[in-house]
N, C-alpha and C positions, 0 to 999 in steps of 0.2 A: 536696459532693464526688462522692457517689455518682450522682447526677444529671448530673454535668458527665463522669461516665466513658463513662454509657448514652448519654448526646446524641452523644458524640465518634465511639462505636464506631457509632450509627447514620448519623453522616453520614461513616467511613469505607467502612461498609458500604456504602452511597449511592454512596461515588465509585468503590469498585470495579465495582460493578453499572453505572454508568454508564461506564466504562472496556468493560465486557462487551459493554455495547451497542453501544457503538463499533464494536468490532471486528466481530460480528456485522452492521453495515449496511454496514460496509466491505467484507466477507466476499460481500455479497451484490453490492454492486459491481462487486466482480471477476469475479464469476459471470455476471453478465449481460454484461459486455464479453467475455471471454472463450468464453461460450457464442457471441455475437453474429459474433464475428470465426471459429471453426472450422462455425458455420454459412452464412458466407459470407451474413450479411445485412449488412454495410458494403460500402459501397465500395472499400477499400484502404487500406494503409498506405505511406506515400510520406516521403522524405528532408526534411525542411522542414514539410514540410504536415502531419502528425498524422493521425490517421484520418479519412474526409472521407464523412461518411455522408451515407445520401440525405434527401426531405425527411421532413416527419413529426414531428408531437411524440416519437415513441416514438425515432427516428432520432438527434433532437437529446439525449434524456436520454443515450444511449450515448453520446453523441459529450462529453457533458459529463463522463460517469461516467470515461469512457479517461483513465489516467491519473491520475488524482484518487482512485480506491480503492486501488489499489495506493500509492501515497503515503500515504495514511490509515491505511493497514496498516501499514507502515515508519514513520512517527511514532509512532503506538501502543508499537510494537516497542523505538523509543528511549524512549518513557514510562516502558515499562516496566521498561526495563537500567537508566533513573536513580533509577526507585523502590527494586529491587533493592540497588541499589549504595548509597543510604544507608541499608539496614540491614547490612552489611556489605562493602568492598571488595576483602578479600583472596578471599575465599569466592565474589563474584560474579563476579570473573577467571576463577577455572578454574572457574567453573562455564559461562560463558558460551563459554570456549573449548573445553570438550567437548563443549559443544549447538553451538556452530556445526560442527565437525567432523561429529559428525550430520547438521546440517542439510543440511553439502556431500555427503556421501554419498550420500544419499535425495534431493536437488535434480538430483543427476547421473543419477543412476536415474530419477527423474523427468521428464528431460529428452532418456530416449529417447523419452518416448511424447507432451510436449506442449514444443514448442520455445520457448515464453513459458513456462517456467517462471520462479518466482521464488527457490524455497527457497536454490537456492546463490548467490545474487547475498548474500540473506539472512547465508550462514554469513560472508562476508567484511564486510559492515559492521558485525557483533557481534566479529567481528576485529579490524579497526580503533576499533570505535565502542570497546569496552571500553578500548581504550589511551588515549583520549584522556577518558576519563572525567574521571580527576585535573585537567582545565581549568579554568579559571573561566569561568561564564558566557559574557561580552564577548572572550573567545578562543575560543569555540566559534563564536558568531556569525563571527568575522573565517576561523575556517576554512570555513563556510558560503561566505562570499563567495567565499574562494578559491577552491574548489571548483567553483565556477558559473562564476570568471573561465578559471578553468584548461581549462574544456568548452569555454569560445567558443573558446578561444586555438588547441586540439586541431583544431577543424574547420575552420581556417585552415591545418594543416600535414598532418593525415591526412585520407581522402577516407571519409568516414562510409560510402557503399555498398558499402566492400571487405567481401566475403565475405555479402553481406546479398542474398538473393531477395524480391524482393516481391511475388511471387506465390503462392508457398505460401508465404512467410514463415520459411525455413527457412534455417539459417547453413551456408554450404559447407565450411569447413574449423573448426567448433568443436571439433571433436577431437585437435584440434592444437596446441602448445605455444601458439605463434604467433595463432593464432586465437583460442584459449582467453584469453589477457590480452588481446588486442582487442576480442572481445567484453567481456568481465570489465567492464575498467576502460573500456571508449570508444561503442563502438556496437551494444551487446547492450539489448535489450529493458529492462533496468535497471540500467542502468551503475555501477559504486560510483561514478567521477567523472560528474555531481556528484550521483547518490543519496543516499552516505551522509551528504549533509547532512541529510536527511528525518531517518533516524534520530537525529544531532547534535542537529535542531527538538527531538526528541521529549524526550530527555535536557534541552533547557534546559525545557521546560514541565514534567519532574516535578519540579523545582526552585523552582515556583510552589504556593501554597497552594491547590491544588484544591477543598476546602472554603470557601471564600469564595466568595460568591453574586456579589464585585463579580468577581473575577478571571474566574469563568466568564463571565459578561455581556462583559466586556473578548474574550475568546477568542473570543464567538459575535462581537461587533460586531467586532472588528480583524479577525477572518476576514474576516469576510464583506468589510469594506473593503479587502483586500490582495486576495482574487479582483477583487471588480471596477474596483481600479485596473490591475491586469495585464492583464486583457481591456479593458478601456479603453484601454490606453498599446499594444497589440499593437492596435486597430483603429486607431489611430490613429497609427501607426506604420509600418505593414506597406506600406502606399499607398504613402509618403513615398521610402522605400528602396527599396523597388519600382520605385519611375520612377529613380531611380537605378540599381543593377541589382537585375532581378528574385532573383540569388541570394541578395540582402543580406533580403530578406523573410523569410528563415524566421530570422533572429537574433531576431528579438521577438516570435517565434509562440511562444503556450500551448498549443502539442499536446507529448505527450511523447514523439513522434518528429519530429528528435532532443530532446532536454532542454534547453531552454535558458534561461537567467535566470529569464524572465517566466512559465514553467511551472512553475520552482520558484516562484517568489510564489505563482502561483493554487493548486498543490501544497498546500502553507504555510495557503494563507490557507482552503481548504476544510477540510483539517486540522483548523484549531484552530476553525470553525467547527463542523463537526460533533460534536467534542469536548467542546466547552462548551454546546451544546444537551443533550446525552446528557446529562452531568452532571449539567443543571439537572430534566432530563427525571424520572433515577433518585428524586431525591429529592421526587417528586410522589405521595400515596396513589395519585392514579387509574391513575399507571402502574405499580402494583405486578400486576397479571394480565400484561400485557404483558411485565416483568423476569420473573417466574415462565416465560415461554414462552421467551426468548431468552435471559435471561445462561447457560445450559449451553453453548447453542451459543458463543457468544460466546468462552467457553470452552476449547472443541473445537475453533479454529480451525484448526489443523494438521491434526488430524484431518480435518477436512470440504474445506478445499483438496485435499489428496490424492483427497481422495474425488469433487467434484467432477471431475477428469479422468480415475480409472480408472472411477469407477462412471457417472457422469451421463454426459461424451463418451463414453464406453461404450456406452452404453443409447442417443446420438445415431446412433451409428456404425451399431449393431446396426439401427436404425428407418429408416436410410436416411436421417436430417435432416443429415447434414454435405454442407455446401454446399447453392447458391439456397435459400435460406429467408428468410421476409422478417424484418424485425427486430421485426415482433408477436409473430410463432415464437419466435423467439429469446430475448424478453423473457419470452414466458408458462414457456418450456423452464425457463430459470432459478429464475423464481419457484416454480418447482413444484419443484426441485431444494432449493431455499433452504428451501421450509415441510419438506420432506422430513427435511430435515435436521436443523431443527429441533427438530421432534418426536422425532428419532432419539434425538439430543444429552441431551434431556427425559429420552425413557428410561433413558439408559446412564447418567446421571447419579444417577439413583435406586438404583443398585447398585454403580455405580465413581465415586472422586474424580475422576477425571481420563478426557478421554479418549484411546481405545484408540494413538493413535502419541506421546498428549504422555506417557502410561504408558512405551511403548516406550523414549521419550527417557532419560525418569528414569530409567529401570533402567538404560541405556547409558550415560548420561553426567550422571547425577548429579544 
């Protein structure tokens, strides 16, 4: 019995550290698309089309990362509201409804200084995501669906570019009632319609035995099989509609501007890809120096998002690299931002549990 306690606690150990990792390569994701886009080494963001970088190996990973880290992030995020939630549900309510309040606070703050922010998109699908917890599984899925039906149906009736510059990238009236739930819910950088199904994915997967070696196997292969039937059915698609009308092509585009169906599959299917690699990853001896370097960070995600826009686009701004930069720039900028960080994470780790804003949280809101 005492055997079957230590095996259990090592392979929950296991799944949190690989949970950690997650988020830390997601973290970095973001970091690099984001660095890449305020250094103006893509080529643009456009209605339809997605980001449409130039050529280059290094061109095409951002062009694959856009989109797919930030989803990665937001599955995580419902991973981890349904791990919460079965050790207690009345306690994870308000506790999630106080962090989100947080979150929108310090997202709106945040959102003076980098107009892709995520955090307050963040506070409303722990909003909503928390009320729908009490679901069963196969109604979570059917509001997924909805959710994706409900986006097509929206850019049939509202015109996606209202209020949206694509040139700086900047929302002309988001400070407006008006503006403010159009973005919110419709054609803001990450829409709760159909976003918060990411976080919904994430809740039906902590519902899943994560300690099982077949399940994670299933998550790295189903991932990997829902990405490239979506980019399969989107090349082969796009043409078809296209010689019909060119506006009907961006309905089966995987870029996540705007979102639609088949971005949430490849969304989805990256997701649980990454997820069940990490997992399988944690519980390997050889990568225990590797966990040692990154589950703090991993961690400290809050922490390091923040950080990455006032300190790192800081430190760009300051050096002169916002804007023409090529996407090598951009790419090494981040990485060096990401080890940075990491090592920070390491440290502050060795002295606090928690870090420095997810500290802030708790004492704010519980």
């Amino acid at each position: 019995m005492a055997d079957a306690v230590v095996v259990g606690n090592v392979r929950s150990r296991a799944r949190f550290e690989g949970l950690d990792l997650a988020r830390f390569l997601a973290f970095v994701g973001m970091v690099i698309v984001n660095f890449t886009i305020v250094m103006g080494a893509g080529a643009g963001v456009g209605a339809g089309a997605g980001v449409e970088g130039g050529g280059g190996v290094l061109a095409g990973m951002t062009l694959l990362l856009e989109g797919r880290a930030a989803a990665t992030f937001v599955v995580l995020a419902g991973l981890g509201l349904g791990l919460a939630a079965s050790r207690g549900m009345e306690r994870t309510v308000s506790d999630t409804i106080r962090r989100a309040l947080f979150l929108l606070v310090v997202g709106l703050l945040n959102s003076l200084i980098f107009d892709a922010d995520i955090l307050h998109y963040y506070a409303f699908y722990f909003l909503f995501g928390v009320f729908l917890l009490p679901l069963r599984t196969w109604t979570l899925v059917w509001v997924i669906v909805a959710l994706n039906i409900a986006f097509v149906g929206m850019n049939f009736v509202l015109d996606y570019d209202t209020g949206r510059d694509w040139v700086d990238y900047s929302y002309a009236d988001f400070w407006t009632p008006a503006g403010f739930v159009r973005n919110l819910f419709f054609n803001g950088w990450h829409p709760v319609i159909p976003w918060l199904g990411f976080l919904l994915f994430g809740v039906i997967l902590s519902r899943l035995d994560l300690g099982e070696r077949r399940v994670r196997n299933a998550l790295s292969l189903g991932g990997l099989a829902a990405f490239l039937l979506a980019e399969v059915l989107a090349a082969r698609l796009q043409p078809l509609l296209g010689a019909i009308d060119p506006e009907l092509a961006y309905l089966v585009a995987t870029g996540p501007v705007p979102p639609m169906p088949l971005y949430t599959l490849a969304g989805m299917g990256v997701a649980s890809l990454v997820i069940g690699l990490c997992l399988s990853l944690a519980e390997r001896p050889a990568m225990a120096p590797v966990m040692r370097a990154v589950v703090p960070a991993g961690r400290q995600t809050l922490t390091l998002y923040i950080a990455h826009i006032v300190v790192g686009m800081g430190a760009l701004e300051a050096l002169g690299m916002l804007g023409g930069q090529t996407p090598g720039a951009a790419v090494l900028a981040a990485l060096i931002f990401c080890a940075a960080s990491a090592v920070f994470a390491l440290v502050w780790s060795r002295a606090f549990k928690r870090g420095p804003v997810e500290t802030l949280m708790r004492w704010v809101a519980g």
